[in-house]
N, CA, C and O atoms as CSV, one atom per row, in Angstrom:
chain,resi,resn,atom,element,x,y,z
A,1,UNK,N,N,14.207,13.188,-4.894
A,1,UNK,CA,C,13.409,12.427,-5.842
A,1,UNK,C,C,12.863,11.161,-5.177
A,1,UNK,O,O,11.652,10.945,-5.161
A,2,UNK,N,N,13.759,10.317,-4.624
A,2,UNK,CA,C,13.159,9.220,-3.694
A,2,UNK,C,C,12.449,9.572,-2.878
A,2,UNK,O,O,11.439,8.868,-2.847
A,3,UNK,N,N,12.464,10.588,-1.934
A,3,UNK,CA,C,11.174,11.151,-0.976
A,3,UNK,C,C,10.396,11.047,-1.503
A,3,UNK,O,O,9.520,10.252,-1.164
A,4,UNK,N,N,10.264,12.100,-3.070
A,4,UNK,CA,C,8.812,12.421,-3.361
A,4,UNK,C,C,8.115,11.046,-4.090
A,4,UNK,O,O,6.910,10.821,-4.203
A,5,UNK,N,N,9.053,10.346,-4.469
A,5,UNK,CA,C,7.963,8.795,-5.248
A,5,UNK,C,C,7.484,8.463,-3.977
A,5,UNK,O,O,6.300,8.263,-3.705
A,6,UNK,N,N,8.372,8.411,-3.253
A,6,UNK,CA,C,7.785,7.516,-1.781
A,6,UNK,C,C,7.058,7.938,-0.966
A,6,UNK,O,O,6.667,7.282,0.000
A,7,UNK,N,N,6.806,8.890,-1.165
A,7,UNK,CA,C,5.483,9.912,0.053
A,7,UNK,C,C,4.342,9.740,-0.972
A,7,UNK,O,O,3.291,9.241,-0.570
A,8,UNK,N,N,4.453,10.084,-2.169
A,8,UNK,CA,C,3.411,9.524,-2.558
A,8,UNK,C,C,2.776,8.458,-2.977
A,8,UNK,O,O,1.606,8.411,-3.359
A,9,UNK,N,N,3.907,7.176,-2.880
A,9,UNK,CA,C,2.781,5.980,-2.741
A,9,UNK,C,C,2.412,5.700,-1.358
A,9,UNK,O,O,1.744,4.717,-1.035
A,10,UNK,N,N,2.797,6.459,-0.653
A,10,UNK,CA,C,2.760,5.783,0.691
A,10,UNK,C,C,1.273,7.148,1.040
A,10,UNK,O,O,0.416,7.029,1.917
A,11,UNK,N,N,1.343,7.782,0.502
A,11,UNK,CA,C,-0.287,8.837,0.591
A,11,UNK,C,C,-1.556,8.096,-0.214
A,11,UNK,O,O,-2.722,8.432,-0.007
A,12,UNK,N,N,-1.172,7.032,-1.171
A,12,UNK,CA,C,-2.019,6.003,-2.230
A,12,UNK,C,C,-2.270,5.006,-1.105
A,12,UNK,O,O,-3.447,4.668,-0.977
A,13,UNK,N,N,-1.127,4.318,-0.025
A,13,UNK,CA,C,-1.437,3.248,-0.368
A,13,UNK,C,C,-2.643,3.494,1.478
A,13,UNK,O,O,-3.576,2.760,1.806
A,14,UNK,N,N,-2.022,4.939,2.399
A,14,UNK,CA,C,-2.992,5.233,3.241
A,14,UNK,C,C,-4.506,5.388,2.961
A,14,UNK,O,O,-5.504,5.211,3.661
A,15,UNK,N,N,-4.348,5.709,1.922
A,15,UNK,CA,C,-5.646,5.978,1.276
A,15,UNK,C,C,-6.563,4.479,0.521
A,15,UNK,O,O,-7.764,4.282,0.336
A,16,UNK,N,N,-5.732,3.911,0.327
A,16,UNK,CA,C,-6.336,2.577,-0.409
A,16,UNK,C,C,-6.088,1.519,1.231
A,16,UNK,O,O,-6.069,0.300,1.067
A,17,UNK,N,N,-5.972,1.892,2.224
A,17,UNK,CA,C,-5.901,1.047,3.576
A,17,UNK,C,C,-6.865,1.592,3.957
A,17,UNK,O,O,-7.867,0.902,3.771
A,18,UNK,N,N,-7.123,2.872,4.584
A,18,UNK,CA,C,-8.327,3.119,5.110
A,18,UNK,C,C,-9.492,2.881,4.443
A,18,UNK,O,O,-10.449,3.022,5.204
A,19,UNK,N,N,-9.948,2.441,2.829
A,19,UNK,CA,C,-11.167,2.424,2.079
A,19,UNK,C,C,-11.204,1.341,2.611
A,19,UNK,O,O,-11.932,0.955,3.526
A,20,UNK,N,N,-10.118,0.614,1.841
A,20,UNK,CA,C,-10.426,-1.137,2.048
A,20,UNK,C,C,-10.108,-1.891,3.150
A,20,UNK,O,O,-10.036,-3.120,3.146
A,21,UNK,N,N,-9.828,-0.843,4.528
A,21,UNK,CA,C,-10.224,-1.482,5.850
A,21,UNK,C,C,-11.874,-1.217,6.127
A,21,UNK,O,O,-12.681,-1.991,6.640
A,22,UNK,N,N,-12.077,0.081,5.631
A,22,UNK,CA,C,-13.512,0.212,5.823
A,22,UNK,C,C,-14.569,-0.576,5.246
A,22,UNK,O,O,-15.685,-0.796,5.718
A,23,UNK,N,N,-13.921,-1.087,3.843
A,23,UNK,CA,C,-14.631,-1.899,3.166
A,23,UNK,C,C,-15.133,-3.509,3.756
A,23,UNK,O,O,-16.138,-4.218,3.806
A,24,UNK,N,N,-13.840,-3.514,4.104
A,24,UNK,CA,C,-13.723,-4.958,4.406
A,24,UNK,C,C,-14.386,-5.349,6.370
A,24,UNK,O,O,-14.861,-6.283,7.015
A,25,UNK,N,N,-13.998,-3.979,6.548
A,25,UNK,CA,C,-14.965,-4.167,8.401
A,25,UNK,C,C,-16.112,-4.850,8.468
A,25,UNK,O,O,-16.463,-5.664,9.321
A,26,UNK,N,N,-17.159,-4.145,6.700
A,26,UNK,CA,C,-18.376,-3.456,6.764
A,26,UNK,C,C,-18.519,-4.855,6.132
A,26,UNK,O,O,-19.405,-5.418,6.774
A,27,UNK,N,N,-18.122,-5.554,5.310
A,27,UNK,CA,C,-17.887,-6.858,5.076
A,27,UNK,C,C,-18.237,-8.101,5.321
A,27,UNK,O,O,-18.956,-8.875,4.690
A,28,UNK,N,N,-17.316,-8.274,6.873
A,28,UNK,CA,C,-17.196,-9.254,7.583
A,28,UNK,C,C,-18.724,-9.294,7.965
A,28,UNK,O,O,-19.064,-10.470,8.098
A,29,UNK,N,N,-19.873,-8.326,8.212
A,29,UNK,CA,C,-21.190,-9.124,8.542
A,29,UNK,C,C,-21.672,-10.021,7.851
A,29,UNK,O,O,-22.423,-10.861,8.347
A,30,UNK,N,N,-21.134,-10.020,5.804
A,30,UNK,CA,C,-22.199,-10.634,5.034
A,30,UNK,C,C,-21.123,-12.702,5.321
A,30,UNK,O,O,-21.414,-13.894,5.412
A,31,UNK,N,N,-19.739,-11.670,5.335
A,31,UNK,CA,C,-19.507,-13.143,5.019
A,31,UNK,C,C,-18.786,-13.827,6.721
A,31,UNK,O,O,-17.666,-14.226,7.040
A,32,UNK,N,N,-19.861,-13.707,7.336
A,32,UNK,CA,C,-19.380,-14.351,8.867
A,32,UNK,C,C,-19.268,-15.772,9.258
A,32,UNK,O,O,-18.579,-16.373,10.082
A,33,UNK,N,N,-20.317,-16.169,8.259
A,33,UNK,CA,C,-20.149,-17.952,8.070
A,33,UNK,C,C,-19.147,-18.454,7.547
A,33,UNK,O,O,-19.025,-19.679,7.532
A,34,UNK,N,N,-18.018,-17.471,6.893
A,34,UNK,CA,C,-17.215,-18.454,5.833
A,34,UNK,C,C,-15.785,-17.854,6.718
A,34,UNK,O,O,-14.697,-18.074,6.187
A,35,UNK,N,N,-15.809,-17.150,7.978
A,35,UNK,CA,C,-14.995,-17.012,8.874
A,35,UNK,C,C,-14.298,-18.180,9.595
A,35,UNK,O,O,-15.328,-18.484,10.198
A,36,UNK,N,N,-13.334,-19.165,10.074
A,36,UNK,CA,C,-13.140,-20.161,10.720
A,36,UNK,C,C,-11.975,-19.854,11.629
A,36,UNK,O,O,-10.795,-19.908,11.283
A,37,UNK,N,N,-12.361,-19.569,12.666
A,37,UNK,CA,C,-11.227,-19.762,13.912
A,37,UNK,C,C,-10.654,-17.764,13.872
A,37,UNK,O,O,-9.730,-17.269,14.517
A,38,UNK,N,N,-11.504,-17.126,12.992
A,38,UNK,CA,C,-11.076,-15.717,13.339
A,38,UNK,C,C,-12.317,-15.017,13.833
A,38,UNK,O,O,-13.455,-15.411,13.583
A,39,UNK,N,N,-12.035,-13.995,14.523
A,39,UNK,CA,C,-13.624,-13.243,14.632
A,39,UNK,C,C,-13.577,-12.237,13.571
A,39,UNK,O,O,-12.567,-11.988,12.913
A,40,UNK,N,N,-14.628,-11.711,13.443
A,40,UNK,CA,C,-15.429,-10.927,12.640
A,40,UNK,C,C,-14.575,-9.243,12.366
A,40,UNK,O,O,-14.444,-8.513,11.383
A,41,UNK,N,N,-14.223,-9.185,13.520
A,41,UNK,CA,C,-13.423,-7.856,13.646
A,41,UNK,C,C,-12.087,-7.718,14.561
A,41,UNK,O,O,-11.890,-6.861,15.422
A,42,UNK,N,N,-11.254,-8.725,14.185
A,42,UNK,CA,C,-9.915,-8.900,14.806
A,42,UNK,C,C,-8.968,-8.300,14.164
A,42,UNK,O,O,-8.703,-8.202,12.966
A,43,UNK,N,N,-8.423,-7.857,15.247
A,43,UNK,CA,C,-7.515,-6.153,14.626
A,43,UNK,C,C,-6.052,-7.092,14.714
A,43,UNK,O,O,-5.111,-6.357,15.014
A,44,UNK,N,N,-5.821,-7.907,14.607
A,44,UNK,CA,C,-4.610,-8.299,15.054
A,44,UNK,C,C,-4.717,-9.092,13.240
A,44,UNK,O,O,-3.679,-9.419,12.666
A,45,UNK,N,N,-5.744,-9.235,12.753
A,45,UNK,CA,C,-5.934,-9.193,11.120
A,45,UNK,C,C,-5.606,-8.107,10.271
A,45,UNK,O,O,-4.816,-8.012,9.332
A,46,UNK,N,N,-6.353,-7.340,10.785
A,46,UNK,CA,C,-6.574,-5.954,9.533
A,46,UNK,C,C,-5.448,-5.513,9.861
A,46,UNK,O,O,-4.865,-5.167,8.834
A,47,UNK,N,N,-4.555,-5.267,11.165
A,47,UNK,CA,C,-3.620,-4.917,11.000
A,47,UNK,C,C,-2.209,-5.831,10.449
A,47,UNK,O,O,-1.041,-5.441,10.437
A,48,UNK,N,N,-2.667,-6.945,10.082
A,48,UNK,CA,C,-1.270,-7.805,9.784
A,48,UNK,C,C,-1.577,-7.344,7.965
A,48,UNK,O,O,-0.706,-6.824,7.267
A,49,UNK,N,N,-2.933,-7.667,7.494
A,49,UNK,CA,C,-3.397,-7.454,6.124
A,49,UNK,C,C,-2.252,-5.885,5.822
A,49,UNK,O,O,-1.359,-5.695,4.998
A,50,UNK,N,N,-2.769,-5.099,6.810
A,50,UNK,CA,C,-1.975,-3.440,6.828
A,50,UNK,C,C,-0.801,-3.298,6.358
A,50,UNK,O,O,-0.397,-2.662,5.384
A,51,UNK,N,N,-0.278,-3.931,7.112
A,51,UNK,CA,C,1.171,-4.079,7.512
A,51,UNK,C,C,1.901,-4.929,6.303
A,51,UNK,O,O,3.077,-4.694,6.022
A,52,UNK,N,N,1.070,-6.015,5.547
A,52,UNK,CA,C,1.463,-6.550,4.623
A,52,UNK,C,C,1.706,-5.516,3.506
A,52,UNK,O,O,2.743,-5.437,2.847
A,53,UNK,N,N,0.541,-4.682,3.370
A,53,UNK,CA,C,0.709,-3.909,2.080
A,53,UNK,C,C,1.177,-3.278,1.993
A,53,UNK,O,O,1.618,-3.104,0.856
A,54,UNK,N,N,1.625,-2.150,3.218
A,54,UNK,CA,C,2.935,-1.562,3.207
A,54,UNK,C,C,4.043,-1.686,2.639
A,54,UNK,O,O,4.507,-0.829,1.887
A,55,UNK,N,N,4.626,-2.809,2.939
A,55,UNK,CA,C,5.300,-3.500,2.922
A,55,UNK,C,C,5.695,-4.042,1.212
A,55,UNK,O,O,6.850,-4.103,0.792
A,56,UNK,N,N,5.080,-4.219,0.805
A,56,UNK,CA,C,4.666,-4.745,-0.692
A,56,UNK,C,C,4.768,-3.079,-1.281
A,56,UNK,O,O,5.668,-2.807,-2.076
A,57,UNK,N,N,3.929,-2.159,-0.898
A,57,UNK,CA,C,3.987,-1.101,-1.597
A,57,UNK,C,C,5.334,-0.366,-1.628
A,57,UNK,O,O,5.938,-0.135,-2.675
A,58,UNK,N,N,5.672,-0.090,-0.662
A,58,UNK,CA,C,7.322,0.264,-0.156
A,58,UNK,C,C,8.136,-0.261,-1.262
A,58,UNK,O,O,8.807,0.329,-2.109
A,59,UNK,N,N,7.901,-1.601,-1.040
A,59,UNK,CA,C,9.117,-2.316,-2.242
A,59,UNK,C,C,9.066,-2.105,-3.582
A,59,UNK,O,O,10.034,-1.963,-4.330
A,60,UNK,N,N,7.460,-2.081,-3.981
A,60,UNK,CA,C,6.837,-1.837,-5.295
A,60,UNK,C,C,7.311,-0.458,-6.090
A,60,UNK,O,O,7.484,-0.259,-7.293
A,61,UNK,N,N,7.468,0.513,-4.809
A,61,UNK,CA,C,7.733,1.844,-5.510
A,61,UNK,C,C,9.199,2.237,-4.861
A,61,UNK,O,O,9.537,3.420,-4.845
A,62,UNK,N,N,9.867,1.439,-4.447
A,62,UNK,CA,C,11.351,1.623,-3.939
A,62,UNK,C,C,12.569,1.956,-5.010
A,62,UNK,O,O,13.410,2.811,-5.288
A,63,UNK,N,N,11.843,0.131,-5.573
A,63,UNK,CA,C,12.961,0.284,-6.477
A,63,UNK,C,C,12.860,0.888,-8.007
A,63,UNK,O,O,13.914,0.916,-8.642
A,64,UNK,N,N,11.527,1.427,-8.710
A,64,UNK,CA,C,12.162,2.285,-9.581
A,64,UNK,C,C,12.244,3.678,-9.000
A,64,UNK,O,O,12.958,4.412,-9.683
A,65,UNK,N,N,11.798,4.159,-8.100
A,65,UNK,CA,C,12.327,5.132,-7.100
A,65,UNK,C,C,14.258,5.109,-7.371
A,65,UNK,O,O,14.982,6.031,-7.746
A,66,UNK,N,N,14.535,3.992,-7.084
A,66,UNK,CA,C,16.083,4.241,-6.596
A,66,UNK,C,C,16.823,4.516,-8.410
A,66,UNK,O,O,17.757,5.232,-8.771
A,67,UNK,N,N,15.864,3.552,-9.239
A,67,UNK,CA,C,16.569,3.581,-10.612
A,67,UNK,C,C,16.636,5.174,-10.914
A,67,UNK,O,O,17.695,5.748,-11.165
A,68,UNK,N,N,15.204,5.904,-10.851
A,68,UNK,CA,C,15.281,7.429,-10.959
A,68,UNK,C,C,15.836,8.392,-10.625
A,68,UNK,O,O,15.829,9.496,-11.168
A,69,UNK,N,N,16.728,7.818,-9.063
A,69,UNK,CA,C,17.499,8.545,-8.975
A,69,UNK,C,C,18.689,8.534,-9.512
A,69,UNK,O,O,19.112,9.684,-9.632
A,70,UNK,N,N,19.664,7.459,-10.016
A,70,UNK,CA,C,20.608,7.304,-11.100
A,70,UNK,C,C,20.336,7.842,-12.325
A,70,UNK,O,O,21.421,7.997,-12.884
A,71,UNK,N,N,19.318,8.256,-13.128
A,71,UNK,CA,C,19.281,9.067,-14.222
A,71,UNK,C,C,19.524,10.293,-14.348
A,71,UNK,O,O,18.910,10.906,-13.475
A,72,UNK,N,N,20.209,11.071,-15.102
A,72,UNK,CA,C,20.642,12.960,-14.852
A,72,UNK,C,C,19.489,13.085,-15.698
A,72,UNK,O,O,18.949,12.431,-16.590
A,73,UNK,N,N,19.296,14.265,-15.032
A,73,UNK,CA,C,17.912,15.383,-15.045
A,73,UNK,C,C,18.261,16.032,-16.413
A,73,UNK,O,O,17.473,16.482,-17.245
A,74,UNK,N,N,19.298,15.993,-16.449
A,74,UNK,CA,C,19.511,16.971,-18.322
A,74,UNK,C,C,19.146,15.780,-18.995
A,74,UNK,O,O,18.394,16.123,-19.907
A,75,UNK,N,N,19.309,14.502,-19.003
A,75,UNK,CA,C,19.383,13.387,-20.420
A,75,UNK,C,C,18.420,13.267,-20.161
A,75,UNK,O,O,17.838,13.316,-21.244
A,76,UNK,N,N,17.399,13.061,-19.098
A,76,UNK,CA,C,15.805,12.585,-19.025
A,76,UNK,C,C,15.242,13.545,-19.599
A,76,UNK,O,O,14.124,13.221,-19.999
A,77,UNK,N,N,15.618,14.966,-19.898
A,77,UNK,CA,C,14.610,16.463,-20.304
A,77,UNK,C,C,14.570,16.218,-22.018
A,77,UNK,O,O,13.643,16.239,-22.827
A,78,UNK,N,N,16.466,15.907,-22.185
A,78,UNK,CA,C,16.808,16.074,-23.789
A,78,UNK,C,C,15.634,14.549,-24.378
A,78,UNK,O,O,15.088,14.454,-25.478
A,79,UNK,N,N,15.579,13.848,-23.561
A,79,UNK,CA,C,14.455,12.409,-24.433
A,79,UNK,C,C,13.210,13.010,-24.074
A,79,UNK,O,O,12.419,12.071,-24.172
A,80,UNK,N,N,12.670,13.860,-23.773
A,80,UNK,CA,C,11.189,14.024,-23.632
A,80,UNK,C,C,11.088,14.665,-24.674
A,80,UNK,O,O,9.987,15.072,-25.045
């Protein structure tokens, strides 16, 4: 049960990294003036931004991940 919550936010959150790295690449031309002391396409950014959300997402879907697994599968069926 924890695998499967966690493979699939972690298939959401690959998917919401690659848009909104693409988004944000394609971006950096309009807003290059309001850049200060970074360049335009510094990977040592997009990948810290990356790495942040991971990170955040992991935790986000960890822990009711872990609560779900403490619930029995018969008492969660009998309340539906």
């Amino acid at each position: 049960m924890l695998k499967m919550v966690l493979g699939g936010a972690m298939r959401m959150a690959a998917i919401g990294i690659v848009i909104g790295g693409t988004i944000g690449f394609l971006a950096t031309r309009a807003i290059k003036g309001l850049l200060f002391g970074v360049s335009t396409a510094d990977p040592l950014t997009f990948g810290a931004v990356a790495l942040a959300l991971v990170f955040v997402m992991l935790l986000a879907s960890y822990i009711p991940a872990l609560r779900a697994t403490k619930v029995d599968p018969v008492t969660a069926l009998r309340h539906e």
